[in-house]
GURO-340937 format. One record per residue: residue in three letters; x negated, y negated, z of N, C-alpha, C in turn. Coordinates in steps of 0.05 Angstrom, whole numbers, padded with zeros to 5 digits, always signed. Atoms other than C-alpha are relative to their C-alpha. Example, Ala and Ser with C-alpha at 12.3 -4.5 7.8 and 13.67 -1.06 7.14 Angstrom:
% GURO-340937
Ala-00018+00024+00000-00246+00090+00156-00018-00024+00000;Ser+00016+00024-00001-00273+00021+00143+00015-00022+00014;
//
This chain:
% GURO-340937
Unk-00002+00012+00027+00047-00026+00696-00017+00014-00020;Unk+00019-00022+00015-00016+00013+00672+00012+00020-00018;Unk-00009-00027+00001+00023+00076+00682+00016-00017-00032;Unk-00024+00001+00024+00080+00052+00635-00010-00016-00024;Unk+00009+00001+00026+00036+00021+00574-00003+00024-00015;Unk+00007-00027+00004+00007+00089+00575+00019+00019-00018;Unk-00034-00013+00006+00076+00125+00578+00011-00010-00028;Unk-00019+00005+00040+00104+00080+00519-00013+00006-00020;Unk+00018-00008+00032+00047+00090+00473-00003+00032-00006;Unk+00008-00033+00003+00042+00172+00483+00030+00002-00010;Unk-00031-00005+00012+00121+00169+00474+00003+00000-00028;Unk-00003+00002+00027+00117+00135+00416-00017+00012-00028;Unk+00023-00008+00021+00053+00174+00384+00018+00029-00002;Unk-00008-00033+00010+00094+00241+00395+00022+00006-00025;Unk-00016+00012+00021+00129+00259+00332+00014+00026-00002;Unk-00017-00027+00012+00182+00315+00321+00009+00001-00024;Unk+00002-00016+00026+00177+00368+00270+00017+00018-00007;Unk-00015-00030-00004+00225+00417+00241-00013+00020-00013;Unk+00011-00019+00008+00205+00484+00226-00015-00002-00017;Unk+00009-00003+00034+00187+00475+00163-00015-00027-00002;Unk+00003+00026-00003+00156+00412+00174-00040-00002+00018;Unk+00031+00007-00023+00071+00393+00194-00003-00031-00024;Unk+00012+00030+00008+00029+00329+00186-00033+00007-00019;Unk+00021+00003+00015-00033+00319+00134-00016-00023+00006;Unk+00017+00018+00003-00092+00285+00159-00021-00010-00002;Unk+00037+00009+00008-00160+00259+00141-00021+00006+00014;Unk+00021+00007-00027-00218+00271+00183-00017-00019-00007;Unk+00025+00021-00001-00279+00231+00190-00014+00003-00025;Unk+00017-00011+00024-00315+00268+00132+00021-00012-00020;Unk-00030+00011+00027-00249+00247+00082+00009+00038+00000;Unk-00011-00024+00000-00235+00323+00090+00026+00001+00009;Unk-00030-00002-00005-00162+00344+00104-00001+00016+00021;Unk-00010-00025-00015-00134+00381+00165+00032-00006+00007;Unk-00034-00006+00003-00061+00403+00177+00015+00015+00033;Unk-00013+00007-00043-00026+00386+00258+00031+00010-00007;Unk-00025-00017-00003+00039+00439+00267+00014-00006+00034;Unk-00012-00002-00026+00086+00421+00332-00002+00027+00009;Unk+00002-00018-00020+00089+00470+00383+00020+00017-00009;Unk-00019-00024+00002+00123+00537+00370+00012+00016+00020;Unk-00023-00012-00021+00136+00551+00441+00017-00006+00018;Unk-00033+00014-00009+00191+00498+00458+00005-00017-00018;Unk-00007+00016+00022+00227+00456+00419+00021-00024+00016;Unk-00017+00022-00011+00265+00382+00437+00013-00006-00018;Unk-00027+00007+00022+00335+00374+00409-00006+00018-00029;Unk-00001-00015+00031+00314+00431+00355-00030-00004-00010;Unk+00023+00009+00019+00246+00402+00340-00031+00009+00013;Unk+00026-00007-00019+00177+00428+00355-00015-00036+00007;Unk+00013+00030-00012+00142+00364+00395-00030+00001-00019;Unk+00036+00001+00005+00061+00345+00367-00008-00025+00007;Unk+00012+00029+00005+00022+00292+00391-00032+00000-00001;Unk+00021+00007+00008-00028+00272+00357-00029-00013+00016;Unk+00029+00014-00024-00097+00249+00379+00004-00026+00006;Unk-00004+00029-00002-00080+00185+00417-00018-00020+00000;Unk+00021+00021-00003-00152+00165+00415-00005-00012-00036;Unk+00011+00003+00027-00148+00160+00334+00024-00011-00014;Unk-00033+00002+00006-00083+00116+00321-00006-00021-00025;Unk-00007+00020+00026-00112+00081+00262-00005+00027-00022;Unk-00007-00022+00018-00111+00150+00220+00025+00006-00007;Unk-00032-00009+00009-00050+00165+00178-00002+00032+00005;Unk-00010-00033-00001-00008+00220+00176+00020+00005-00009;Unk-00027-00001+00029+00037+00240+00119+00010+00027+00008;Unk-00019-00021+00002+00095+00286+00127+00008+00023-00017;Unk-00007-00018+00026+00103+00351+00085+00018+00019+00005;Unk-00021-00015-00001+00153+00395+00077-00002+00027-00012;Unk-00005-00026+00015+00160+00474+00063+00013+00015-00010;Unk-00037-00019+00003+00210+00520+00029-00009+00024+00020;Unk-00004-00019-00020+00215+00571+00077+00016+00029-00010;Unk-00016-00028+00001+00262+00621+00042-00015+00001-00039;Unk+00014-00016+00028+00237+00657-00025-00022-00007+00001;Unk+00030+00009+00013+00178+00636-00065+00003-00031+00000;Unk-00003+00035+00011+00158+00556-00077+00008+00002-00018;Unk-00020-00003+00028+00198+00525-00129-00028-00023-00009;Unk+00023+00014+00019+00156+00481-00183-00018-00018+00014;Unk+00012+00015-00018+00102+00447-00155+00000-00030-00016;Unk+00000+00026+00003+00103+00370-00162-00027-00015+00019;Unk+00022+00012-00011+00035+00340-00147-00003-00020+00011;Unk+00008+00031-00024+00016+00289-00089-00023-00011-00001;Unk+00026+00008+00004-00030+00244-00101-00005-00017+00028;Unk+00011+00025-00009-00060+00211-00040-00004-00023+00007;Unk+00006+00028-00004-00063+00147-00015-00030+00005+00000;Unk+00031-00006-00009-00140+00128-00020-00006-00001+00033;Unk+00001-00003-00026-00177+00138+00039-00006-00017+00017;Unk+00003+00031-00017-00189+00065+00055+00025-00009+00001;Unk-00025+00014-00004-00118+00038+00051+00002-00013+00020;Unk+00001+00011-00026-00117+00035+00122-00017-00013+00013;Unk+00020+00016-00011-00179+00019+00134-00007-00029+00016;Unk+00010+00025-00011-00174-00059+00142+00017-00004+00023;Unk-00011-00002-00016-00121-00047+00197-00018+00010+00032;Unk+00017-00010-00021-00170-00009+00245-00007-00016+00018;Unk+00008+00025-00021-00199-00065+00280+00015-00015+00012;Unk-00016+00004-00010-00145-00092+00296+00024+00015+00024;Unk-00011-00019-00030-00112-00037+00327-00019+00004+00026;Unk+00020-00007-00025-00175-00023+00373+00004-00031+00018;Unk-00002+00028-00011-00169-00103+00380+00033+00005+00023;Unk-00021+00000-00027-00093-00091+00417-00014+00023+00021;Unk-00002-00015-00013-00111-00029+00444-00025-00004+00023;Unk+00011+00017-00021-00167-00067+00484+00015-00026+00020;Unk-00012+00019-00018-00123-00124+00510+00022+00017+00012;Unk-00023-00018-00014-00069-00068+00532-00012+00011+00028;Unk+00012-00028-00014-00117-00016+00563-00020-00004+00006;Unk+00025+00001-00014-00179-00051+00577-00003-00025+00020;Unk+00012+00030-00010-00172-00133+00601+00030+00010+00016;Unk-00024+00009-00031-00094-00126+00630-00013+00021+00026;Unk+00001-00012-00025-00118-00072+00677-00016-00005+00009;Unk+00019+00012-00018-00183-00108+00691+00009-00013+00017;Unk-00009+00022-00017-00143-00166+00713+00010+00014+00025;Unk-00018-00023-00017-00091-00114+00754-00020+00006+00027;Unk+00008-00023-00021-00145-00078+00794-00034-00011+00007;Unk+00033+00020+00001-00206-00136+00796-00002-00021+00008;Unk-00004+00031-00008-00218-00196+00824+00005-00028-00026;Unk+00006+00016+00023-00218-00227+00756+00032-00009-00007;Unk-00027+00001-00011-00137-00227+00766+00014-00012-00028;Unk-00017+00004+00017-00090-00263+00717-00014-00018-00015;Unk+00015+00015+00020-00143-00308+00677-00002+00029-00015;Unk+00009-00016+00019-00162-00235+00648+00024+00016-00002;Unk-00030-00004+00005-00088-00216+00653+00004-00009-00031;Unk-00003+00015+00021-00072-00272+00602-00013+00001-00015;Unk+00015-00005+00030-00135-00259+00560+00007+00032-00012;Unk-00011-00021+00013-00106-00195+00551+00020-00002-00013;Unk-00022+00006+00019-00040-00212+00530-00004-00021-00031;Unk+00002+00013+00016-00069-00266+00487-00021+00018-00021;Unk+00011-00014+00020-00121-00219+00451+00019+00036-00011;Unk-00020-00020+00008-00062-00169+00440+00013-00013-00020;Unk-00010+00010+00005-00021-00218+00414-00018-00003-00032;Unk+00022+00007+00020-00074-00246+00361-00007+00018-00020;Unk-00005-00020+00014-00087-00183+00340+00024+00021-00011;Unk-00022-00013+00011-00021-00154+00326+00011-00015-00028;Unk-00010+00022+00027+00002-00226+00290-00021+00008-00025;Unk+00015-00010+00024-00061-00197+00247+00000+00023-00016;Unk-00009-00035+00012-00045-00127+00232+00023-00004-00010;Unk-00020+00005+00019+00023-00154+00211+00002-00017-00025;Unk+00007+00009+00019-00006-00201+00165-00008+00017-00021;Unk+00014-00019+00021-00045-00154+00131+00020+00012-00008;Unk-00015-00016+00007+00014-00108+00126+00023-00013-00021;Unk-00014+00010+00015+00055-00163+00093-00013-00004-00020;Unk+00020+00001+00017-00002-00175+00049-00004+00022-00017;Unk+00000-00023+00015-00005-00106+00022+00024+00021+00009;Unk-00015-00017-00003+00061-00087+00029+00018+00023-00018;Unk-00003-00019+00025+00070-00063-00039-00017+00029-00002;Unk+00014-00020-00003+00010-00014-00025+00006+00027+00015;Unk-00004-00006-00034+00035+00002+00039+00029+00021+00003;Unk-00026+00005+00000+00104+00014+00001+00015-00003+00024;Unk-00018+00021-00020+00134-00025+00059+00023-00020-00007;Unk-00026+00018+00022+00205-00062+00038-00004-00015+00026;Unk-00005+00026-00014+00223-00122+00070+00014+00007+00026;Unk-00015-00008-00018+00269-00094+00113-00013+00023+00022;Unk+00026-00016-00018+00215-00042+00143-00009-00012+00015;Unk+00016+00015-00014+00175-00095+00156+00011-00019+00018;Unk-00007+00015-00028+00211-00136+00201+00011+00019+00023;Unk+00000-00016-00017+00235-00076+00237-00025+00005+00015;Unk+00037-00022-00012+00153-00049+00251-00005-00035+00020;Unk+00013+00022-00020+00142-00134+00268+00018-00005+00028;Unk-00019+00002-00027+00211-00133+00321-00020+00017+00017;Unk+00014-00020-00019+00178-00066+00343-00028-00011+00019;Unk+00029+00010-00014+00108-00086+00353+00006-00017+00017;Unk+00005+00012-00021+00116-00149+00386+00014-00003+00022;Unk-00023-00006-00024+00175-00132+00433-00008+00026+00017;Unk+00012-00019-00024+00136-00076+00463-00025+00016-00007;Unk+00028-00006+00010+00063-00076+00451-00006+00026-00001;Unk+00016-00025+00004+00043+00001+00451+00006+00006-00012;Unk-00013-00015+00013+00089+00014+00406-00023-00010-00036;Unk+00010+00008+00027+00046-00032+00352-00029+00014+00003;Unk+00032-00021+00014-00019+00016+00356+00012+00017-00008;Unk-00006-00025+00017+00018+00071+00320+00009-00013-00026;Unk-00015+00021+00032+00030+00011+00258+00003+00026-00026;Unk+00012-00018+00022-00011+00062+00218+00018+00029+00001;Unk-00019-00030-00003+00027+00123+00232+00037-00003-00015;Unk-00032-00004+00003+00094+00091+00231+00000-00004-00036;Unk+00007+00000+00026+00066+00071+00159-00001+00022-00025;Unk+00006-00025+00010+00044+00131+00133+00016+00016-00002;Unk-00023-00023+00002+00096+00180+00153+00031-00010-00012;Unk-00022+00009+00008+00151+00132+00123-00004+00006-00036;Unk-00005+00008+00020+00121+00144+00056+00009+00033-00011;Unk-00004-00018+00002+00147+00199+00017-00009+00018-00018;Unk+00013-00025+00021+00122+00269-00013+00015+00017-00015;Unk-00014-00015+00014+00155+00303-00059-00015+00033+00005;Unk+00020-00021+00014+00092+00365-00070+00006+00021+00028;Unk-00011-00013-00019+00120+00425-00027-00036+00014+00008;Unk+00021-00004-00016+00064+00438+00035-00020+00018-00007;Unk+00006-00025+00012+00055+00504+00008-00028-00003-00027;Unk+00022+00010+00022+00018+00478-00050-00009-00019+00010;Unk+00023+00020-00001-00015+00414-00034-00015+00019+00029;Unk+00027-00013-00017-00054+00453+00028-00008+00017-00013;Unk+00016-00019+00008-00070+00504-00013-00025-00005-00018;Unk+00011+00018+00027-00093+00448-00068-00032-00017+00024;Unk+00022+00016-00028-00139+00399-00004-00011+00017+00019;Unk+00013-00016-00033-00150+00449+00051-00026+00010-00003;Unk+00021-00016-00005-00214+00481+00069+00013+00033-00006;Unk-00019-00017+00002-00204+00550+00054+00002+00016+00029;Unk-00007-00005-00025-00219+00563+00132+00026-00013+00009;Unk-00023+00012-00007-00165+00510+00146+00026+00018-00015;Unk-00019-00011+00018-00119+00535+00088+00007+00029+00024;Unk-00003-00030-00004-00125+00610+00123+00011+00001+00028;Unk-00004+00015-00032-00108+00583+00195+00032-00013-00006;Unk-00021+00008+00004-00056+00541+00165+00021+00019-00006;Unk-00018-00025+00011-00017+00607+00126+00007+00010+00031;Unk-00008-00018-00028-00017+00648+00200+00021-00020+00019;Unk-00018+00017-00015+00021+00585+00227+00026+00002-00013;Unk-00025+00001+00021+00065+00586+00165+00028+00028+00014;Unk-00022-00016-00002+00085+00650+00179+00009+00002+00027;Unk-00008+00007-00026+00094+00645+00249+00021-00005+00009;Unk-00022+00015+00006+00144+00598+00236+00024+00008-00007;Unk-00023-00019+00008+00179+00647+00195+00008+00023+00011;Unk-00009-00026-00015+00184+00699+00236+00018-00008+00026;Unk-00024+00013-00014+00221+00654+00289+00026-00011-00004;Unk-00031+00005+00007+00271+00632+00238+00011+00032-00003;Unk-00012-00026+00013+00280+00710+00217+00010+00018+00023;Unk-00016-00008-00025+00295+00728+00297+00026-00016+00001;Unk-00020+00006-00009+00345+00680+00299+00028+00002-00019;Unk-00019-00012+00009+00386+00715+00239+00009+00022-00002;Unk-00020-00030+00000+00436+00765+00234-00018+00014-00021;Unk+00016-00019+00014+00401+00822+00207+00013+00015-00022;Unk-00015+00006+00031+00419+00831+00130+00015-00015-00009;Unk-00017+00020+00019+00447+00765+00113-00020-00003-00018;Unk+00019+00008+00019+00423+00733+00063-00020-00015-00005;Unk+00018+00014+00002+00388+00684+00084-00025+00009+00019;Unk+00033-00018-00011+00340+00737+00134-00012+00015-00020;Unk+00013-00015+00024+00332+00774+00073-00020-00032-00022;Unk+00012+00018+00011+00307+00704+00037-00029-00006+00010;Unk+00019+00008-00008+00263+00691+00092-00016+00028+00003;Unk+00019-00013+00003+00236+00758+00092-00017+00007-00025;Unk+00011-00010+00023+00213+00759+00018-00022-00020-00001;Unk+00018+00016-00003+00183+00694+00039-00032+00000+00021;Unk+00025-00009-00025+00141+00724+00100-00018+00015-00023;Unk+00018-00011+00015+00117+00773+00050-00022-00013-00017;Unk+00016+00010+00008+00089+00725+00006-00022-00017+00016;Unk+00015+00010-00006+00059+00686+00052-00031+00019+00021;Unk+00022-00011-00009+00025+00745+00083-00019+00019-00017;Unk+00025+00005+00022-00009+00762+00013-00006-00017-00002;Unk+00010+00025-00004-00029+00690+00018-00029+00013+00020;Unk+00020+00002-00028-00060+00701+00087-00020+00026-00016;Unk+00022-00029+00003-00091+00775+00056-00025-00013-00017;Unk+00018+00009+00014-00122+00736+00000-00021-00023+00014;Unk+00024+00027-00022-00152+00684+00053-00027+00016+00012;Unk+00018-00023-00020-00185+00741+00096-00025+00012-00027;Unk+00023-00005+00011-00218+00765+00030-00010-00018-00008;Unk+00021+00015+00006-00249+00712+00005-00018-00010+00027;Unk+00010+00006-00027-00274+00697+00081-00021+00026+00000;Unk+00026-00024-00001-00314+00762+00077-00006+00001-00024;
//
């Protein structure tokens, strides 16, 4: 039973990316860093990433890159503040203790189904609370009505799935400001310079998998170029 809480909650924390596609998210300091799926397999087309499962009350907002030419006009993203989520936190640690700390006491302890049931019941308690809050600031949250009874079916029909509330939150909201620019705008410029070598990375895997002189390898090669004056200008300001 262990096994398979486990199993549902890593399932549901993993999130597929397409190419052109990473996550933006906060650290501890309020500083930004920038999580790219895997470039050397892909499921159903998509590079896999899973996130740190020990940190599931951190958002993580979706961005998007152009990939062929230059970026087109930039459109600025503003941030959710960095508390939004904040009052959610406790609550998630609150399930993710009656999941992963009291049911498997009971399981594998003499303490047996009294600490069974206080697990299910301090799961429970806490979830009905994290969904309160979320109805409560669901305008913040931009959460529609119809979201939210999906995330409350979710959560309480298969508890692991409601410690990623914050995630499933976050990545539903949407960015217009192409990746390209807002990391260049938040990043460290160690991050930023790390992030570019992934960029192109990326592009050089879509530019094997086209016919050589269409139009659109020729797009993506004018785009490698730029991004590796990007990366040149990273390296000098680093020295």
């Amino acid at each position: 039973m262990v096994i398979s809480l486990v199993g549902l909650y890593l399932y549901d924390s993993i999130r597929l990316l397409a190419g052109n596609e990473a996550l933006l998210c906060r650290t501890r300091g309020g500083k930004w860093s920038i999580l790219f799926g895997s470039d050397r397999f892909q499921i159903r087309g998509k590079e896999p990433l899973l996130p740190n499962p020990f940190l599931p009350h951190r958002p993580l907002y979706r961005l998007v890159w152009q990939t062929e030419g230059l970026p087109g006009p930039v459109r600025q993203w503003t941030p959710p503040p960095g508390n939004l989520y904040f009052p959610l936190a406790p609550f998630i640690f609150g399930m993710a203790l009656g999941l992963f700390g009291l049911i498997p006491l009971g399981l594998f302890s003499k303490f047996g189904n009294v600490t069974i049931a206080a697990g299910i019941v301090v799961f429970y308690l806490n979830a009905l609370s994290v969904l309160t809050c979320v109805w409560i600031k669901r305008e913040a949250y931009q959460c529609s009505g119809r979201r939210f009874a999906s995330l409350a079916f979710e959560s309480l029909t298969c508890p692991p799935f409601a410690l990623n509330i914050v995630r499933h939150l976050s990545m539903a909201i949407p960015v217009s400001e192409d990746m390209l620019s807002a990391g260049r705008r938040i990043l460290g410029e160690n991050e930023w310079a790390e992030a570019v070598d992934q960029f192109v990375i990326r592009v050089d895997n879509e530019i094997a998998w086209e016919p050589e002189g269409s139009n659109r390898a020729r797009a993506l090669t004018t785009h490698r170029q730029y991004l590796q004056q990007e990366s040149n200008s990273c390296r000098l300001l680093e020295s």
